[in-house]
VOTIDREN-341433 format. One line per 5 residues: for each residue x, y, z of N, C-alpha, C. Coordinates in Angstrom, 2 decimals, decimal comma, padded with zeros to 5 digits. Example, Ala and Ser with C-alpha at 12.3 -4.5 7.8 and 13.67 -1.06 7.14 Angstrom:
# VOTIDREN-341433
013,19 -005,69 007,80 012,30 -004,50 007,80 013,20 -003,30 007,80; 012,85 -002,25 007,08 013,67 -001,06 007,14 012,90 000,03 007,87
END
This chain:
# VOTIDREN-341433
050,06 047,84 003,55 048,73 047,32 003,29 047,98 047,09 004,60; 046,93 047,45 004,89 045,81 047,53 005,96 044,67 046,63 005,55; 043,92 045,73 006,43 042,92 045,11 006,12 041,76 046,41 006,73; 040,94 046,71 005,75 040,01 048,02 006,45 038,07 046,73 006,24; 037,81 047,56 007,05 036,18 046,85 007,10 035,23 048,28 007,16
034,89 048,47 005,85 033,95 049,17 005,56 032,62 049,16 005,91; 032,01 049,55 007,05 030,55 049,33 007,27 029,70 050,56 006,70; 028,84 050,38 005,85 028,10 051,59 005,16 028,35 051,14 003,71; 029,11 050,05 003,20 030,01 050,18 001,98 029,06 050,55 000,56; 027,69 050,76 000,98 026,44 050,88 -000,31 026,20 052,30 -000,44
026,44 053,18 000,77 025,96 054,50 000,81 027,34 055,40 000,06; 026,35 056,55 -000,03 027,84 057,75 -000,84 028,80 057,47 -000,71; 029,17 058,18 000,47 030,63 058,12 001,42 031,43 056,94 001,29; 030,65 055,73 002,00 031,34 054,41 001,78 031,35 053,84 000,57; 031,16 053,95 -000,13 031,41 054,18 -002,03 031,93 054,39 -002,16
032,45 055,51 -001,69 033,71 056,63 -002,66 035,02 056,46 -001,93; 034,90 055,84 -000,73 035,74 055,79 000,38 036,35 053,83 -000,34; 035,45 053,31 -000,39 036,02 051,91 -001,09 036,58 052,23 -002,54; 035,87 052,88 -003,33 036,66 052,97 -004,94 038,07 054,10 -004,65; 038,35 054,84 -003,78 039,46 055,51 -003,41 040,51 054,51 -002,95
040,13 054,04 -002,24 040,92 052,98 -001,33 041,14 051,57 -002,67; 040,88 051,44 -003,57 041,08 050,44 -004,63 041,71 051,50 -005,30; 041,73 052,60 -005,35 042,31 053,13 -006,63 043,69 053,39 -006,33; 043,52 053,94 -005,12 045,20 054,29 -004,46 045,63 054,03 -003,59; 045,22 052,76 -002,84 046,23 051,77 -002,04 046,33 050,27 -002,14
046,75 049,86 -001,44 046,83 048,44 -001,91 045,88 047,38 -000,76; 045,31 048,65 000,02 044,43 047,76 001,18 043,60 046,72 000,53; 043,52 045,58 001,58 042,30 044,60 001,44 040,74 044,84 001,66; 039,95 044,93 001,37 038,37 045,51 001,71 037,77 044,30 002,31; 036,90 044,44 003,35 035,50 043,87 003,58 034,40 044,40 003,30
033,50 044,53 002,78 032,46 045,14 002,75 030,90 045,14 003,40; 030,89 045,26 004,27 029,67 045,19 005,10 028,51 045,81 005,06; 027,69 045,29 004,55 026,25 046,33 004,55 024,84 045,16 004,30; 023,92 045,87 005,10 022,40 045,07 004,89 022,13 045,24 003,35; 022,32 045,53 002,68 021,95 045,21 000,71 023,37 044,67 -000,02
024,25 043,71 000,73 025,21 043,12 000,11 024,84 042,98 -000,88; 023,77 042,50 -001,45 023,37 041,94 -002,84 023,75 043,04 -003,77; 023,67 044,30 -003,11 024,01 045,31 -004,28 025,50 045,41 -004,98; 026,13 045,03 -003,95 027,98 045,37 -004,03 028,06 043,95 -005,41; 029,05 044,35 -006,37 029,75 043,21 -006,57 031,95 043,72 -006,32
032,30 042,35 -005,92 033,07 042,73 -005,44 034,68 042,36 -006,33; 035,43 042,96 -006,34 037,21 042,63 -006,48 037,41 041,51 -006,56; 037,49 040,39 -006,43 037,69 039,17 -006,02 039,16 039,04 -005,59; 039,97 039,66 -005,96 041,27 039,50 -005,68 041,50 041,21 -004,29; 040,52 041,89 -003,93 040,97 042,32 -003,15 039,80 042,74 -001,90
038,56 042,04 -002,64 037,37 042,86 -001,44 036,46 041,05 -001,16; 036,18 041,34 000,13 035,07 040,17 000,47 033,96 041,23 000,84; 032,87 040,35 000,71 031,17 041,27 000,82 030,38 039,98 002,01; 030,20 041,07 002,83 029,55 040,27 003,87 028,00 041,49 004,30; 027,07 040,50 004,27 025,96 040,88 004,73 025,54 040,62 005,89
025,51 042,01 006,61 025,28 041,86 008,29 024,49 043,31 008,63; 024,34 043,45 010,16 023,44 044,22 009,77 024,27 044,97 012,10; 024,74 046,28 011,55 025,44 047,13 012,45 024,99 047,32 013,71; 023,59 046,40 014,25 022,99 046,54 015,67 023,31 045,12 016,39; 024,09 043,99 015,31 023,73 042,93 015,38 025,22 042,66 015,97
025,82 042,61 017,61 027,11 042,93 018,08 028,02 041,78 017,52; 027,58 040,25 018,03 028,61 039,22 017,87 028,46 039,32 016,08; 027,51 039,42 015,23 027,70 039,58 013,51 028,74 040,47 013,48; 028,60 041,54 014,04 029,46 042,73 013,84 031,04 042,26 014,15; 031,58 041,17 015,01 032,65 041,26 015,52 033,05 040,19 014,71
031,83 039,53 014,25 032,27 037,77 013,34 033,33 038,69 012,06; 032,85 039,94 011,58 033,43 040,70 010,56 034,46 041,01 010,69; 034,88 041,63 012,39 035,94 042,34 012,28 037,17 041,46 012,84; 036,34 040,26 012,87 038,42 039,35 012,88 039,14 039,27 012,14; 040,53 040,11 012,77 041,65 040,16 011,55 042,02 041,59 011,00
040,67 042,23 010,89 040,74 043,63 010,34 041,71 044,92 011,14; 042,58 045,57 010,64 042,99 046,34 011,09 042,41 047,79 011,94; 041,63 048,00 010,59 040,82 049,51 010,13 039,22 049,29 010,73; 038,40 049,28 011,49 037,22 049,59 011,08 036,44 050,95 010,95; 036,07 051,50 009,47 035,49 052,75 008,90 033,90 052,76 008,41
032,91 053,73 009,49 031,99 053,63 009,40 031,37 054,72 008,84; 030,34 054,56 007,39 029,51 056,00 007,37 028,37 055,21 007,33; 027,34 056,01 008,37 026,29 055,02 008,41 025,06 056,51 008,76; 023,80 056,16 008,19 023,08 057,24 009,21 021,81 056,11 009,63; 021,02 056,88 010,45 019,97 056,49 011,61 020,41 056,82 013,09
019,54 055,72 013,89 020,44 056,01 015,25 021,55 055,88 015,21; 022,45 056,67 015,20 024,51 056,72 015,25 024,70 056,75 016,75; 023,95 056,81 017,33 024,77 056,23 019,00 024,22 054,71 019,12; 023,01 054,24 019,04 022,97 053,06 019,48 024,01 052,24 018,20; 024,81 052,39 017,32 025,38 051,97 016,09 026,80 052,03 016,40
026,96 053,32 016,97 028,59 052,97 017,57 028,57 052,74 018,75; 027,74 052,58 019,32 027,76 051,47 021,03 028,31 050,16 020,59; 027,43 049,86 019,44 027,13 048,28 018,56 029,03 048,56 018,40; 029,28 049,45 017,22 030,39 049,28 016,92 032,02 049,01 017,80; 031,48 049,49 019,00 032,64 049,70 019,96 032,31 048,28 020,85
031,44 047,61 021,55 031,51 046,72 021,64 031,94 045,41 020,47; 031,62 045,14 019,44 032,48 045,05 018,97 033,68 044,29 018,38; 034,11 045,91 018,71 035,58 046,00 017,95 036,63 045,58 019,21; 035,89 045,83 020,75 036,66 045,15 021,68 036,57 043,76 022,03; 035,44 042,93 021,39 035,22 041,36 021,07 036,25 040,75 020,44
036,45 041,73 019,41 037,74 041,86 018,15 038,62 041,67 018,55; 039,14 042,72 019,47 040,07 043,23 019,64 040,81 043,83 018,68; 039,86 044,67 017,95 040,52 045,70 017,17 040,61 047,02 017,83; 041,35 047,97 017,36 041,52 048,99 017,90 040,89 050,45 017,05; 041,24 050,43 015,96 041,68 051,86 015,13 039,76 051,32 014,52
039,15 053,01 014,53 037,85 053,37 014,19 037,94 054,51 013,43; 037,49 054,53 012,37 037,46 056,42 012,09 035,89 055,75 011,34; 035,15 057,05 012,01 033,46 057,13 011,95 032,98 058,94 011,29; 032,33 058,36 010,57 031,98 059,79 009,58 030,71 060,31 010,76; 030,45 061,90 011,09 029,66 062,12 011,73 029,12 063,59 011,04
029,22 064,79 011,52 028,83 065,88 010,76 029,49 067,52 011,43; 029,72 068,02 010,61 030,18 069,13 010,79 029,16 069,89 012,21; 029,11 071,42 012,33 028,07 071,22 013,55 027,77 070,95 015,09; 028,74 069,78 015,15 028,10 068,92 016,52 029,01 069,55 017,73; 030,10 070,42 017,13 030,54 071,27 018,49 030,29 072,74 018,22
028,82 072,95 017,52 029,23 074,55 017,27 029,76 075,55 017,07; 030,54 074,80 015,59 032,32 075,19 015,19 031,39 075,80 014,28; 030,67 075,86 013,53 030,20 076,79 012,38 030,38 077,87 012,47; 030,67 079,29 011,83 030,65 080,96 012,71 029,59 081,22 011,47; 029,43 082,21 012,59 028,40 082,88 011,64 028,06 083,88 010,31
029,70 083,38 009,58 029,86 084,29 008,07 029,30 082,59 007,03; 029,61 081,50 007,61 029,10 080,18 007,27 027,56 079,74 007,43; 027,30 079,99 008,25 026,00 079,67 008,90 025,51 079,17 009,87; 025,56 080,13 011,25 025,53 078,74 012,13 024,74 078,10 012,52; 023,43 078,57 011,37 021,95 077,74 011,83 022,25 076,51 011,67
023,71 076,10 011,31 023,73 074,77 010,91 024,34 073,94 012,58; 024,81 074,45 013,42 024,94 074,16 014,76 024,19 073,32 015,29; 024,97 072,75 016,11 023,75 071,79 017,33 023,02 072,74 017,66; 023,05 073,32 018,15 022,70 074,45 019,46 021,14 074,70 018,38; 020,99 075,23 016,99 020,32 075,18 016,44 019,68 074,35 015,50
019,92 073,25 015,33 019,43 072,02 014,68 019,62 070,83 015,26; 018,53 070,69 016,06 018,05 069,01 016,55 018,22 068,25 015,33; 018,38 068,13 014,41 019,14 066,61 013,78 020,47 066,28 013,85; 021,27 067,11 014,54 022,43 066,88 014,54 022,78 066,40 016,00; 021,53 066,37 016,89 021,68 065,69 018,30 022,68 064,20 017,98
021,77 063,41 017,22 021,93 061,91 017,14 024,04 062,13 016,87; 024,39 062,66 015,85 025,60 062,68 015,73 026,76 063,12 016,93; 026,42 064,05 017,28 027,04 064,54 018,88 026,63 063,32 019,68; 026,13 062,52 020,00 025,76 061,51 020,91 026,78 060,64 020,64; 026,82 060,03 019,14 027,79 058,98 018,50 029,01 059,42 018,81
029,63 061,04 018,51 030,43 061,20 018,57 031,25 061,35 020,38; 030,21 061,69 021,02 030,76 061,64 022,72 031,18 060,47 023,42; 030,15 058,95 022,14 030,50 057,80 023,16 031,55 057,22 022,45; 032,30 057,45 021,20 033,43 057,10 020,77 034,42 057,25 021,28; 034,31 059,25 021,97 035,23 059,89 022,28 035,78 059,55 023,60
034,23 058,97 024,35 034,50 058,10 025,79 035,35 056,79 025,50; 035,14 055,98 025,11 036,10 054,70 024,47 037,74 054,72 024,50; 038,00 053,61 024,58 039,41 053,30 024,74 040,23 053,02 023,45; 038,78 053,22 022,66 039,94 052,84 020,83 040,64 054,02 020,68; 041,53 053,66 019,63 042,00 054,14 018,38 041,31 055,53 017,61
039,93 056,18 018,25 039,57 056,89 016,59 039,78 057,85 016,38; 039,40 057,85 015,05 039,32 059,37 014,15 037,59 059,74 013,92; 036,95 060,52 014,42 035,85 061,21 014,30 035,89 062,45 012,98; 035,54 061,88 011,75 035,62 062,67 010,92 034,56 063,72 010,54; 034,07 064,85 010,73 032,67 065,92 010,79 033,18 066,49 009,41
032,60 066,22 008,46 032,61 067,12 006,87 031,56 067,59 006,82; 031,63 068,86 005,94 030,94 070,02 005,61 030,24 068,94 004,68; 028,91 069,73 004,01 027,84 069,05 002,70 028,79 068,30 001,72; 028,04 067,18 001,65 028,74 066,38 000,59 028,42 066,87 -000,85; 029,67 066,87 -001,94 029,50 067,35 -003,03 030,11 066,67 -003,95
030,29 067,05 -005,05 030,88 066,25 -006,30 031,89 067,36 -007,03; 032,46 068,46 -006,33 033,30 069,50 -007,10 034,78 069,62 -006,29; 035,26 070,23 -006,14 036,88 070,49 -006,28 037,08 069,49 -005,01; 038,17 068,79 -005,01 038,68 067,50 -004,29 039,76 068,42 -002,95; 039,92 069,73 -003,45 040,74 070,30 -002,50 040,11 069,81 -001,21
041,35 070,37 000,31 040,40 070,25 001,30 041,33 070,77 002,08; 040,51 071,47 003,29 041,46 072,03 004,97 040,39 070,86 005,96; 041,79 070,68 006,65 041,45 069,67 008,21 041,53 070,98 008,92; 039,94 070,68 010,14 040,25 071,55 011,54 040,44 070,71 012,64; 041,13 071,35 013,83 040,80 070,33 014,82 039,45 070,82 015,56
038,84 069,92 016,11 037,98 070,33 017,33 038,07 071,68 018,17; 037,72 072,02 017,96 037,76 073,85 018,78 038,20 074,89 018,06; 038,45 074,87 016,90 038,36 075,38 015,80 037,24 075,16 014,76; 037,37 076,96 014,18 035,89 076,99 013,27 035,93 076,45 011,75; 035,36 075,89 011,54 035,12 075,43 010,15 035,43 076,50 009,13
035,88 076,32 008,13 036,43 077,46 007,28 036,20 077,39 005,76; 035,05 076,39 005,73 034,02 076,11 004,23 032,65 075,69 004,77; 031,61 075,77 004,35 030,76 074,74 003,98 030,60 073,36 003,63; 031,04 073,30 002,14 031,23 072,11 001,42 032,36 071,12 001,76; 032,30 070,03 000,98 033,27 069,16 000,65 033,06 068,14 -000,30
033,87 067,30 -001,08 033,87 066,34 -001,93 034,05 065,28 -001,42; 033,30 064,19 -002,42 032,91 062,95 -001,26 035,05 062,06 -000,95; 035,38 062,36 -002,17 036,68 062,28 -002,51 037,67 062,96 -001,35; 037,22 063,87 -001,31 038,33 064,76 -000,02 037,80 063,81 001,09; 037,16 063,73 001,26 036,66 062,46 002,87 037,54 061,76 002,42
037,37 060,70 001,20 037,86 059,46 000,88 038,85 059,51 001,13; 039,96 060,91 000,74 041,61 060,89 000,89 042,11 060,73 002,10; 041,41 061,72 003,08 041,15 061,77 004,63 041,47 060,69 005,49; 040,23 059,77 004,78 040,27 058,29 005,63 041,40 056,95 005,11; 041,72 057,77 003,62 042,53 056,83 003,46 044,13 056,84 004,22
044,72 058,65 004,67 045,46 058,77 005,10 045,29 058,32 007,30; 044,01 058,52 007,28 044,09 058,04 008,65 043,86 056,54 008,86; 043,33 055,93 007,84 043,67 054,21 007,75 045,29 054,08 007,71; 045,86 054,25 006,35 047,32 053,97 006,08 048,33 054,29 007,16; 048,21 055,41 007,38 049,11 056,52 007,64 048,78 056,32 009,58
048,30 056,17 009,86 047,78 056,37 011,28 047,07 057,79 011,53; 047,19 058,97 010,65 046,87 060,53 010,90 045,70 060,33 011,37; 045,87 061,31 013,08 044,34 061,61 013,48 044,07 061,46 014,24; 044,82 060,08 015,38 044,90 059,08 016,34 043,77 060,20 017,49; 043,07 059,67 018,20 042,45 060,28 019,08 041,91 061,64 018,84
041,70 061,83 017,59 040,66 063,37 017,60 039,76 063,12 016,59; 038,90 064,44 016,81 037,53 064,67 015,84 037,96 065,70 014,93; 037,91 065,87 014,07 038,76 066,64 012,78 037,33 067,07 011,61; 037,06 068,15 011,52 036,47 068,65 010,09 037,34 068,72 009,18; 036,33 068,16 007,80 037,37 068,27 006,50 035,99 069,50 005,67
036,83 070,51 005,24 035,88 071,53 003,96 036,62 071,85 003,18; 036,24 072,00 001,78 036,48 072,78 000,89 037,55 074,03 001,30; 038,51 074,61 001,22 038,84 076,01 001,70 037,16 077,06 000,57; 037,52 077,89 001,52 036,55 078,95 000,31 037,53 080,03 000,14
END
């Protein structure tokens, strides 16, 4: 059992990533997000705290105790995991795995699409930023980059970093399994990993 602190816990990802993590482990939840009001929670296995991810000492009031901290968040994602990594070293927590986007090392080839690349899509700047200053850091993480989020086959292939992506898609569920094995399990320790669909 892992105490994990879900920041994002209202959006897709962190949805599906908390009802996974209740369905098939026995972890404890925090739930962190600016619309707490929305969550209702477990009582016997989740606390709901309303805070808000720019806000450093709020951010660290959360993570005392926590094993896990797992972020899917969008907006600025570097000034958010600056927030997050300071911190988690207030904490003194260690282990991070942060959802970012397929893309951000120009792993796409071009039977996939690689208009979807940094190199060719400035929205994927902000994520490569998040993901360089994690990668600078002394934690624990797992940098997770998934293909389009979907709602169909739960299958999934892990790449590492310097390797090409070998789907498009993915299910919000195949993330969820992902993070639940690199929470539980430790899988992942220090890399950035795509999860897709095989095609």
């Amino acid at each position: 059992m892992k105490k994990v602190l879900i920041i994002g816990a209202t959006g897709s990802v962190g949805g599906t990533v908390r009802d996974y993590l209740l369905a098939n482990s026995d972890d404890q939840l925090t739930l962190y997000a600016r619309h707490a009001n929305r969550l209702v929670a477990d009582a016997a296995r989740e606390t709901v705290m309303k805070g808000d991810v720019n806000r450093v000492a709020e951010l660290a009031s959360a993570m005392q105790g926590q094993d896990v901290v797992f972020a899917a968040l969008s907006g600025n994602l570097k000034a958010m995991a600056e927030s997050i990594i300071k911190a988690m070293h207030q904490a003194q927590v260690k282990r991070l795995i942060f959802i970012t986007s397929m893309g951000i090392y120009n792993e796409i080839p071009e039977s996939l699409g690689a208009g979807g690349n940094v190199n060719s899509n400035p929205m994927l700047r902000g994520y490569r930023a998040a993901a360089d200053v994690i990668e600078a850091s002394d934690l624990d993480y797992t940098i997770v980059r998934p293909g389009w989020f979907d709602n169909g086959s739960d299958d999934y292939e892990v790449t590492q970093k310097g390797t090409p992506f070998g789907g498009h898609d993915v299910s919000r569920r195949a993330i969820a399994d992902l993070v639940m094995h690199a929470a539980d399990d430790n899988d992942y320790v220090k890399a950035s990993v795509g999860i897709n669909r095989p095609e």
